[in-house]
C-alpha positions in Angstrom: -70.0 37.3 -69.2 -68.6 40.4 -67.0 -70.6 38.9 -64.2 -69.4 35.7 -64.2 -65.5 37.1 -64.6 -66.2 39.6 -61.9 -67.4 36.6 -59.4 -64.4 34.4 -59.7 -62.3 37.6 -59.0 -64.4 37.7 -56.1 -63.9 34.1 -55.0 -60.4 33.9 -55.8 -59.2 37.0 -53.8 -61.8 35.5 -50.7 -59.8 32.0 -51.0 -55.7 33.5 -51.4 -55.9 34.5 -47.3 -57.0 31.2 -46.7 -54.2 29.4 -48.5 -51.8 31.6 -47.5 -53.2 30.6 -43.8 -53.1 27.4 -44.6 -49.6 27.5 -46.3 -47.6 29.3 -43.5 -49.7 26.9 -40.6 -47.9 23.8 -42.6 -44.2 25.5 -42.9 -44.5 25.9 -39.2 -45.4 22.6 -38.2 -42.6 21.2 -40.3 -39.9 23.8 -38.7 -41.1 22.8 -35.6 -41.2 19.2 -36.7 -37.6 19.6 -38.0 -36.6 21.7 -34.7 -38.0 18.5 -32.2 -35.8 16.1 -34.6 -32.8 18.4 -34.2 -33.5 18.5 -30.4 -34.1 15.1 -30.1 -30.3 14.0 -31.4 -28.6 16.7 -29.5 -30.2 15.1 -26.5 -29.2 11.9 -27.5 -25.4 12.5 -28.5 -25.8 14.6 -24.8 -27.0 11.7 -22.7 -24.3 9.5 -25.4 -21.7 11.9 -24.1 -22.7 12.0 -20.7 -22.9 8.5 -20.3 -19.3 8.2 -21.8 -17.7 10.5 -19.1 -20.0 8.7 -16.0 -18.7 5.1 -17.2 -14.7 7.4 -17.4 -15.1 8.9 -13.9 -15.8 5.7 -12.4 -12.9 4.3 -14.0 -11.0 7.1 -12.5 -12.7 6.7 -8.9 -11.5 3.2 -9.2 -8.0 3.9 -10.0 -7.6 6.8 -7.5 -8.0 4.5 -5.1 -6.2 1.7 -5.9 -3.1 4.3 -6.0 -4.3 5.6 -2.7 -4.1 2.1 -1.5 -0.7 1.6 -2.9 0.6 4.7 -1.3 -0.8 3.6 1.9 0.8 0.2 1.6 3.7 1.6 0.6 4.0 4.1 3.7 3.3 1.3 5.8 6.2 -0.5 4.1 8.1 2.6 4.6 7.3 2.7 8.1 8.5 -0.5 9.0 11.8 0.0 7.1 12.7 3.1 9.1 12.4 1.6 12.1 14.6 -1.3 10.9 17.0 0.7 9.7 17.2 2.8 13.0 17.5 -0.6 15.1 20.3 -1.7 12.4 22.1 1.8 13.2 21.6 1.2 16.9 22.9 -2.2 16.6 26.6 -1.1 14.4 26.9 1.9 16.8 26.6 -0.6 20.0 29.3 -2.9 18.2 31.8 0.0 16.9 31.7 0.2 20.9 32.2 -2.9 21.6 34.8 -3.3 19.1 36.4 0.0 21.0 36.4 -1.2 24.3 38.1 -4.7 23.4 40.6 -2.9 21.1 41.8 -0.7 24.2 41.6 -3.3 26.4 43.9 -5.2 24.2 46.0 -2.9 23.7 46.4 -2.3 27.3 47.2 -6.1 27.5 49.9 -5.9 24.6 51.4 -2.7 26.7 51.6 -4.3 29.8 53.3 -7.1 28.4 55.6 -5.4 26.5 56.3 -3.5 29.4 57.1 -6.3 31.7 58.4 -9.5 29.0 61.3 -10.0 31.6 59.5 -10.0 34.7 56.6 -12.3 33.3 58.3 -14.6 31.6 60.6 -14.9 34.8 57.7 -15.1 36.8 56.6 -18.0 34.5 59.8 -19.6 34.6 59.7 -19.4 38.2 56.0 -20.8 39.0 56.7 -23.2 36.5 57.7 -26.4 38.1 58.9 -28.0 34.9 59.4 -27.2 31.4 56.3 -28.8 30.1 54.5 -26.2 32.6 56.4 -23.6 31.3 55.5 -24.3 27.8 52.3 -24.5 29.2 52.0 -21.3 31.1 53.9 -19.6 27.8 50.8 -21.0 25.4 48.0 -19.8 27.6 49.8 -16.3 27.5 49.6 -16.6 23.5 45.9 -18.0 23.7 44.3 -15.2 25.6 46.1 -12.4 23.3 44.7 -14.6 20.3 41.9 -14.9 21.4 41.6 -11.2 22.3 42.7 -11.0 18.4 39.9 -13.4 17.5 37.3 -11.6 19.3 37.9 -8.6 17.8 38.2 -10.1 14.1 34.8 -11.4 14.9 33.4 -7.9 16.4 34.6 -6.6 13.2 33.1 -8.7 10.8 29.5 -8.4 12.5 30.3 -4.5 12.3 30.9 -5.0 8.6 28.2 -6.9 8.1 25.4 -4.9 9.7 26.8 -1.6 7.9 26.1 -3.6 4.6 22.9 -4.3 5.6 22.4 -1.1 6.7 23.7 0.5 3.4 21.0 -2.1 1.7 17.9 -0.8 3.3 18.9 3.2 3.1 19.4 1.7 -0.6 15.3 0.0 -0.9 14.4 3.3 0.8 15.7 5.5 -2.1 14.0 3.2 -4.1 10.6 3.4 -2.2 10.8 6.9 -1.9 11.2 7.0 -5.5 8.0 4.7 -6.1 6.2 6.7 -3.6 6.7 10.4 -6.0 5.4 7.9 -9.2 2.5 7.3 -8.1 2.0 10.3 -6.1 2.6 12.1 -9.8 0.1 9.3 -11.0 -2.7 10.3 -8.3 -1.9 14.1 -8.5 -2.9 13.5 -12.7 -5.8 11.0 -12.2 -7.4 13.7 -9.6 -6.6 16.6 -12.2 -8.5 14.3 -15.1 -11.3 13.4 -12.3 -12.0 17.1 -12.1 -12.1 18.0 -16.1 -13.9 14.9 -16.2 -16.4 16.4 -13.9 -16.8 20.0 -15.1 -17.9 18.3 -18.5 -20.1 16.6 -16.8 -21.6 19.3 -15.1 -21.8 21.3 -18.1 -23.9 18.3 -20.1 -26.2 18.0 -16.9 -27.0 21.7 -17.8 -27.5 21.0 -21.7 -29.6 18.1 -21.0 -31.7 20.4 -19.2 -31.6 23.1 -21.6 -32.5 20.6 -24.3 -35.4 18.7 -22.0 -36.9 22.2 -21.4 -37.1 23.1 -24.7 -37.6 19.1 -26.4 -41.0 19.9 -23.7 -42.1 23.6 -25.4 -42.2 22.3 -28.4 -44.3 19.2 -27.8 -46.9 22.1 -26.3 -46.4 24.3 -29.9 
């Protein structure tokens, strides 16, 4: 009976390595099991996340340059109403001349006249060779001074007019230059978001090969 007691001992302590063995070779299998599952979704929320920002910066790309091409659109615009307004300037500054020039020369005309009423309207009734020549004579006098009035009513208004016009484009140029800092503020926080949007990105392109690498060791354990 000791015998046989004393053999089982024997067997049993001969078998407890091996199950032990066998015990610890299954736990790590299912750790490393469990470790490629783990692995597995961090790679997949990775690529999930990295996917997300590629799909985000091309939205980005896309709006950065539609704002570059309404800034260039808009400098063109701007372009074109600089020069108009510089031609409009030209244009009141050659009529406040004009308008200068006819008012002296008028008034030279109302001096002169002034000066010599009695000796021209003399002169009139003299050269005239009857009254309805003299009336005559008398009426072209008043024509050419109203005329000379006329003219200069006339300059004025087209001076009047082309400073209005000229107030109304230095007005649409405020107004562009204020478009113009909008969407330069827009670009200059698109570009900002373009680069965080990037610097994530580069940062998952290195944990998805962290994660690859190590998805690949433990397909060799």
């Amino acid at each position: 009976y000791k015998k046989i007691i004393a053999l089982f001992s024997v067997i049993f302590v001969m078998s407890t390595p091996f199950a032990f063995a066998a015990k610890t070779s299954k736990e790590k299998l299912n750790e490393i099991n469990a470790e490629k599952k783990k692995v597995k979704a961090e790679l997949y929320e990775t690529n999930k996340k990295w996917q997300e920002i590629s799909a985000s910066l091309a939205s980005l790309d896309k709006q950065i340059s539609e704002t570059e091409g309404k800034l260039d659109n808009l400098q063109g615009q701007m372009k074109n109403l600089n020069t108009n307004i510089r031609a409009t300037k030209s244009k009141v500054e050659a009529a406040q001349k004009e308008i200068d020039e006819s008012d002296d020369l008028l008034n030279q005309r109302i001096r002169m006249m002034y000066k010599t009423s009695d000796m021209t309207y003399l002169q009139l009734l003299l050269e005239s060779k009857s009254i309805p020549d003299l009336i005559s004579n008398v009426y072209n006098v008043q024509t050419i001074v109203n005329s000379d009035l006329e003219m200069l009513e006339q300059l004025e208004q087209k001076k009047n007019e082309l400073k209005a016009y000229e107030e109304k484009l230095l007005q649409e140029k405020d107004r562009m230059n204020q478009v113009q800092n909008t969407i330069k503020t827009e670009q200059s926080q698109l570009n900002k978001y373009s680069q965080q949007q990037k610097s994530q990105k580069e940062n998952l392109d290195k944990e998805k090969s962290l994660l690859a690498a190590r998805q690949r060791q433990l397909e060799v354990e």
